[in-house]
KOLKEBA-556523 format. One record per atom (N, C-alpha, C): x negated, z, y negated. Coordinates in steps of 0.2 Angstrom, whole numbers, plus 2048, in hexadecimal, padded with zeros to 3 digits. Layout:
<atoms>
{{X Z Y}}
...
</atoms>
This chain:
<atoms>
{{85B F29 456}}
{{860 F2D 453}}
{{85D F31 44C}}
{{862 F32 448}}
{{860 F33 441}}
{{864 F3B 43F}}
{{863 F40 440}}
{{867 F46 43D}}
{{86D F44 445}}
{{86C F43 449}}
{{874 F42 450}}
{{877 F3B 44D}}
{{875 F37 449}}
{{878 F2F 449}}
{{873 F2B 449}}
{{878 F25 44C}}
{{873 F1E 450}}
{{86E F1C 44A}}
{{868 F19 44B}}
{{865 F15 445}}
{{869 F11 441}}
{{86D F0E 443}}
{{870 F08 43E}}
{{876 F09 43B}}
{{87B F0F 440}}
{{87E F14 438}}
{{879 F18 432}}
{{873 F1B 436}}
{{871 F1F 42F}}
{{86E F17 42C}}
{{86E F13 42E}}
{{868 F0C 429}}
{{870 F09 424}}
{{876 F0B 426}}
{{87A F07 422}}
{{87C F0B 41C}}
{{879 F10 41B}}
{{877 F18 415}}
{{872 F13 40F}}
{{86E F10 413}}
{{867 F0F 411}}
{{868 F0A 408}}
{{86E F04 409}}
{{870 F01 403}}
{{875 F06 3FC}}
{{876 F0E 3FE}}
{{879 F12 3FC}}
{{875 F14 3F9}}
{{86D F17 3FD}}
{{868 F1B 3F9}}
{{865 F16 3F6}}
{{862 F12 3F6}}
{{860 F0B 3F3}}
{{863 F0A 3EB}}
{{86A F0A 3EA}}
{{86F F07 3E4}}
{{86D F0D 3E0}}
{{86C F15 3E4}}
{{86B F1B 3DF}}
{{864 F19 3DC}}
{{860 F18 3E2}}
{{857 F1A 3DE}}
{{858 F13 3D8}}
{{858 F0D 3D9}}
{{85A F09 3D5}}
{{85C F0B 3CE}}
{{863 F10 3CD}}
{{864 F12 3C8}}
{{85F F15 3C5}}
{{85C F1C 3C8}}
{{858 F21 3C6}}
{{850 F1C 3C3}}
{{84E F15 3C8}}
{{849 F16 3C4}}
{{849 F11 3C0}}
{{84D F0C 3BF}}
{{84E F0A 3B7}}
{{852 F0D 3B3}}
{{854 F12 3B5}}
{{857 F17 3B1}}
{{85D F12 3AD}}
{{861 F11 3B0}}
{{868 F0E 3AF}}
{{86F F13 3AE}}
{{86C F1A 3AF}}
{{872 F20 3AF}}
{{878 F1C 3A7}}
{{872 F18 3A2}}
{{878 F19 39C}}
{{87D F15 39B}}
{{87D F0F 3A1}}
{{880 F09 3A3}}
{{886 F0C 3A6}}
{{886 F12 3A9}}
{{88E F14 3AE}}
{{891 F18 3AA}}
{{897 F13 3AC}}
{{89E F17 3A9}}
{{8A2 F19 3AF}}
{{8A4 F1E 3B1}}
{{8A7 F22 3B6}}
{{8AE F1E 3B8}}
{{8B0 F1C 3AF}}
{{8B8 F19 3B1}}
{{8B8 F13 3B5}}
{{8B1 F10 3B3}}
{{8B1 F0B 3B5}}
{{8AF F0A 3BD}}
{{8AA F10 3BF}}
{{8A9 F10 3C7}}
{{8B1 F13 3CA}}
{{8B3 F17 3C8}}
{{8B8 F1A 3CB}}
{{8BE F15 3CC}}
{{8C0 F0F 3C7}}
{{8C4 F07 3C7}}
{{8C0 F05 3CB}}
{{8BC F05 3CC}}
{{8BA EFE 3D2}}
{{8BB F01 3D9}}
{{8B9 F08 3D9}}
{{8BB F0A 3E2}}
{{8C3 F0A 3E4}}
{{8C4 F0B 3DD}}
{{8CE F0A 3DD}}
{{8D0 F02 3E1}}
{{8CD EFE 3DC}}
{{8CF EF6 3DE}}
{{8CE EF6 3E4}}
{{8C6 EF7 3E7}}
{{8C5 EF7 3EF}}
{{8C8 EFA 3F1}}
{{8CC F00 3F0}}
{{8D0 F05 3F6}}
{{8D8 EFF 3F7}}
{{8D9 EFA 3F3}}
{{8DF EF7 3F3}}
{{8DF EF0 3F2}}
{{8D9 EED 3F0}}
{{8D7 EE7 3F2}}
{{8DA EE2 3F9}}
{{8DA EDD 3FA}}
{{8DB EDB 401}}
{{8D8 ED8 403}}
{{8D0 EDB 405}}
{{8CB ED9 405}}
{{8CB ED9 40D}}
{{8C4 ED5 412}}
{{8C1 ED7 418}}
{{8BF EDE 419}}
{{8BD EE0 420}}
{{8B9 EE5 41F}}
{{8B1 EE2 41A}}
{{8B0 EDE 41D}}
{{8A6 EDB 41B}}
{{8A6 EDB 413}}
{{8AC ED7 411}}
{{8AC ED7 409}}
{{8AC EDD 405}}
{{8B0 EE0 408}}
{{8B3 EE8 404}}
{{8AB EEC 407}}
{{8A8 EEE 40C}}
{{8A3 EF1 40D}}
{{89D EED 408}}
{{89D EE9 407}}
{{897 EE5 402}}
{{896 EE9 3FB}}
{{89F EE9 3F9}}
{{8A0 EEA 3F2}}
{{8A2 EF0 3F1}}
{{8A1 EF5 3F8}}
{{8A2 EFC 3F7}}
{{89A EFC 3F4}}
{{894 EFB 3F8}}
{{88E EFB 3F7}}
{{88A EFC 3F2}}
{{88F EF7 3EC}}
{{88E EF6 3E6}}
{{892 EFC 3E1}}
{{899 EFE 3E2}}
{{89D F01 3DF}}
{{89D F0A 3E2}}
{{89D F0A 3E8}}
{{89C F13 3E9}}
{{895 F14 3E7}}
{{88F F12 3E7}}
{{889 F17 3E1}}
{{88C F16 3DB}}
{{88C F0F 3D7}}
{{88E F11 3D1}}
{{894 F16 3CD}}
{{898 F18 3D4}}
{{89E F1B 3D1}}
{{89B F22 3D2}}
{{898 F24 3D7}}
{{896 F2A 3DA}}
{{891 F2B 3D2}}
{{88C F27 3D1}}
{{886 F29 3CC}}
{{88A F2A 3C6}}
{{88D F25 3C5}}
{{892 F25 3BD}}
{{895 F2E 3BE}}
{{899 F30 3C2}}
{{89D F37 3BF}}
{{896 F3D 3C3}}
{{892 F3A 3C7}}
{{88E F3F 3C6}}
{{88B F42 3C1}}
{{888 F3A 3BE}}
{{882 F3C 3B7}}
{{885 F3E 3B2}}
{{88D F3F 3B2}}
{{890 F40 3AA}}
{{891 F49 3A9}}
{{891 F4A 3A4}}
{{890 F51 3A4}}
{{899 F52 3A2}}
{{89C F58 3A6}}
{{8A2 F59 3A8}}
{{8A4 F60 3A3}}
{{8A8 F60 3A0}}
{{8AB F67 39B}}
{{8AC F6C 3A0}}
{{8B3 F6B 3A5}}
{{8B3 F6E 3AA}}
{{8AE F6F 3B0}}
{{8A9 F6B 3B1}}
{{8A4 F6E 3B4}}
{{8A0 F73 3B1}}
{{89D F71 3AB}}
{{899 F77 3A7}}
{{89E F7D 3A7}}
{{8A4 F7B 3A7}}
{{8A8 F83 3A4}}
{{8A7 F87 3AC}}
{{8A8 F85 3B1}}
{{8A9 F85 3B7}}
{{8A0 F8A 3BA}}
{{89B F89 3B6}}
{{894 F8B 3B8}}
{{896 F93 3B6}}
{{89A F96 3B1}}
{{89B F9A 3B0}}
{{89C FA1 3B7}}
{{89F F9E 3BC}}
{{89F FA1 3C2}}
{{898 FA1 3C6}}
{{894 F9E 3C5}}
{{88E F9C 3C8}}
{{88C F96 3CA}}
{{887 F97 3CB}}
{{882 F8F 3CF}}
{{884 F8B 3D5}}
{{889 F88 3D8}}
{{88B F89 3DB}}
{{88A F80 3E0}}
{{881 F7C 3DC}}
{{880 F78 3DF}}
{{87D F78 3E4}}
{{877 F7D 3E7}}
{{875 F7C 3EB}}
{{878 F7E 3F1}}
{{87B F84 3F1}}
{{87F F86 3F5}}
{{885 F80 3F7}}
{{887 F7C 3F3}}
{{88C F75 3F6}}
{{888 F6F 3FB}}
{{881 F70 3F8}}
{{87C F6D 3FC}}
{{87D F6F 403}}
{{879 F76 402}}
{{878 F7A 409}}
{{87E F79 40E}}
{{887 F7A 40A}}
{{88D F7D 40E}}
{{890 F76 40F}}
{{88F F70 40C}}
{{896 F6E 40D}}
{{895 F6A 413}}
{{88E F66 416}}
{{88E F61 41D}}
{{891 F65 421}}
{{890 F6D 421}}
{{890 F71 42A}}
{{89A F73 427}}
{{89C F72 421}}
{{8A4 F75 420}}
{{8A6 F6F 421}}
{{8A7 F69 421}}
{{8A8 F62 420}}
{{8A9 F60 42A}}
{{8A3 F61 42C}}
{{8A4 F62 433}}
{{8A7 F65 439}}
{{8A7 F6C 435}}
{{8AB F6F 437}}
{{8B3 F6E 438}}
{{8B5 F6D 431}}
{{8BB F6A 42E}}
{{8BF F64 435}}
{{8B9 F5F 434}}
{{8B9 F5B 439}}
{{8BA F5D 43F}}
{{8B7 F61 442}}
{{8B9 F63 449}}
{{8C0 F68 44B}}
{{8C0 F6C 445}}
{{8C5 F6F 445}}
{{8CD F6B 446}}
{{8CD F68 43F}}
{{8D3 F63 440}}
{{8D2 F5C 43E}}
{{8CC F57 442}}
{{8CD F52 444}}
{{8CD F4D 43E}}
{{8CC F45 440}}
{{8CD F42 438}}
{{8D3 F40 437}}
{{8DA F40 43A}}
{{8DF F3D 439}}
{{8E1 F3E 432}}
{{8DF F43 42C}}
{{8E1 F44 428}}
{{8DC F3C 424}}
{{8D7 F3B 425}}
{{8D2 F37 422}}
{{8CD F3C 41D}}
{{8C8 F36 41A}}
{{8C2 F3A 417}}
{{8C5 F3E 40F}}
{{8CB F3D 40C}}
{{8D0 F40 405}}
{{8CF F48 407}}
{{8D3 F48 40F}}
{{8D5 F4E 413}}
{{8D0 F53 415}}
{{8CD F50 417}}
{{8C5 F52 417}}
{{8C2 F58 40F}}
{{8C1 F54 40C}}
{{8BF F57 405}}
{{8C3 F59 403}}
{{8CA F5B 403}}
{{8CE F5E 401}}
{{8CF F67 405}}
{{8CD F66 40B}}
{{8CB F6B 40F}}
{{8C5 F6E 40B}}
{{8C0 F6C 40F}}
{{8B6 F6A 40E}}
{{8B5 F70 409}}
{{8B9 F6A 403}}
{{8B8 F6C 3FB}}
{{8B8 F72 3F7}}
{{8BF F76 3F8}}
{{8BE F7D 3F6}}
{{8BA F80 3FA}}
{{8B8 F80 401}}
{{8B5 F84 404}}
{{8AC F84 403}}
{{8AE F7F 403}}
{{8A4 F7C 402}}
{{8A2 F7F 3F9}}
{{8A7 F80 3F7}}
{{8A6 F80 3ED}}
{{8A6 F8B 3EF}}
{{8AB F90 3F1}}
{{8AA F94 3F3}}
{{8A6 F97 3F6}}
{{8A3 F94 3FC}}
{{89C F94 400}}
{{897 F94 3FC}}
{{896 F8F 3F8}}
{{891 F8F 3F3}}
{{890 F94 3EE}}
{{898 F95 3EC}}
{{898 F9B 3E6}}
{{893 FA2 3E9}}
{{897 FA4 3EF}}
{{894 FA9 3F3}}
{{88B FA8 3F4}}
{{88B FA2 3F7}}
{{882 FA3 3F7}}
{{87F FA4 3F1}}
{{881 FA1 3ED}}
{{880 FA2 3E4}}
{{87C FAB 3E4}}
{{884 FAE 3E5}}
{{884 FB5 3E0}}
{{880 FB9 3E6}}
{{880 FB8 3EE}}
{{87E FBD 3F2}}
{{877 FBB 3F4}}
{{872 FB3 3F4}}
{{86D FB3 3F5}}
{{868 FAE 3F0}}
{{86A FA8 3ED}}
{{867 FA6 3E9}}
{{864 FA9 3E3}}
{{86B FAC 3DC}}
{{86A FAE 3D7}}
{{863 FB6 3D8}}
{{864 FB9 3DF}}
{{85F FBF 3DF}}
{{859 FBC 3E0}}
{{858 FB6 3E4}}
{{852 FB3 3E9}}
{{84E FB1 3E0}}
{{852 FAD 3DC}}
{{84E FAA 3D6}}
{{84D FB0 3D2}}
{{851 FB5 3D0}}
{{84E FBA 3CE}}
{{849 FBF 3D1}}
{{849 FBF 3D6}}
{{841 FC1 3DA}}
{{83B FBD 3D6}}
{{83F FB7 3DA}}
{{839 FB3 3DA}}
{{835 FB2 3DE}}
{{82F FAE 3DF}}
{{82B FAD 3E5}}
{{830 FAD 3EB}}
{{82B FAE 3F1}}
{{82F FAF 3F8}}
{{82C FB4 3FC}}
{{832 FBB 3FF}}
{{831 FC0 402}}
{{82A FBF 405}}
{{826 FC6 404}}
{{820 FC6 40A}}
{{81B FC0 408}}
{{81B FBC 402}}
{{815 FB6 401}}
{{813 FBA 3FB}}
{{80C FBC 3FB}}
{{808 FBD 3F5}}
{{805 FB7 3F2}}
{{806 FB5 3EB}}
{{803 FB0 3E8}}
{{7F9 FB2 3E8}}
{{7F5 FAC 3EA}}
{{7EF FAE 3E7}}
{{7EC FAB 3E1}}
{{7F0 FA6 3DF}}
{{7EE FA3 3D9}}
{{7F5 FA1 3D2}}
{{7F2 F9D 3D1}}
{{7F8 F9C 3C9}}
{{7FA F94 3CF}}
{{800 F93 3CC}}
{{805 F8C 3D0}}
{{800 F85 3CF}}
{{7FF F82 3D3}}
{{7FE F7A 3D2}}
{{802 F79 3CA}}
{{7FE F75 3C6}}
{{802 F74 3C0}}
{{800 F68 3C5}}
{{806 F67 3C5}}
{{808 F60 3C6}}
{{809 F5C 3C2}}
{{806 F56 3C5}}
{{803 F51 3BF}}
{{80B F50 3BB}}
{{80B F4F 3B6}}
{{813 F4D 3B4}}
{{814 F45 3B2}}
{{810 F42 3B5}}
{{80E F39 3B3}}
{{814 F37 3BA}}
{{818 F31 3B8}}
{{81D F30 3BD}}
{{817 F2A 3C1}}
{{816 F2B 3C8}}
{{812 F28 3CD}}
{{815 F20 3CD}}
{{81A F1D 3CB}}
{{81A F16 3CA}}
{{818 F12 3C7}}
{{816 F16 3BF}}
{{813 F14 3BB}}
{{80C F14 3B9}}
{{808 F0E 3B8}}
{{801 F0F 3B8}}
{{7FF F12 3B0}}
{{7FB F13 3B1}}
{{7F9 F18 3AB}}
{{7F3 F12 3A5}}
{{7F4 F12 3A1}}
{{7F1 F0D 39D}}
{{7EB F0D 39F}}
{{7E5 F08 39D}}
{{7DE F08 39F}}
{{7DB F05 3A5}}
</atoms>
């Protein structure tokens, strides 16, 4: 068991996280076009494919569409920062609001109805951890009750995959 699921549900994750590191480490971010990830999940949502084909080619098409509109920088989202930071806190809130969502009313709605629910709640949630505990926590700084006794590790800034000439 993995996080409460069997091995070979979390091992079908495993060609999703795979397609992102891929991108990141040839650094491919400048090859996605959003329109064009967001048309292919389109096709496949109405394709008349099998399940095995259509899961193959989600494989390939939901990271790239997911990377494409993530890595692009959004007007409405920077205007949207304006309220607060409200990534972390979507980290933290949206598995346990999403679950709940689920429990509460069930999936008959599907995954749409889910985040349509999830969504403002999980983006609120975060706003609130924002303003009541992150933005004071970074403005302190440190962490309550730990005395630093030295200056920070300074980290090697060389990326570990790449060997170093010589």
């Amino acid at each position: 068991m993995i996080g409460g699921t069997g091995f070979w549900s979390a091992a079908m994750l495993a060609p999703y996280f795979v397609a992102g590191a891929a991108v990141a480490r040839f650094r491919l971010e400048r090859w996605l076009d959003p329109r064009l990830g967001l048309a292919a999940l389109a096709v496949l949502q109405i394709a008349p494919l099998g399940a095995v084909p259509r899961e193959m080619l989600l494989i390939l098409a939901l990271p790239y569409a997911a990377l494409a509109v993530a890595l692009r920088s959004w007007p409405v989202l920077r205007r949207a920062g304006r309220f607060g930071d409200a990534s972390y806190g979507l980290y933290l809130w949206s598995f346990p609001v999403q679950q709940t969502v689920v429990h509460v009313l069930g999936t008959a709605g599907g995954g749409w109805a889910n985040v349509a629910v999830a969504l403002p709640v999980s983006v609120i949630l975060g706003l609130l951890s924002w303003h009541m505990l992150e933005k004071h926590a970074l403005h302190r700084g440190g962490r309550p009750g730990v005395r630093r006794i030295g200056p920070p590790l300074a980290l090697p800034q060389a990326e570990p995959w790449r060997r170093s000439p010589g």
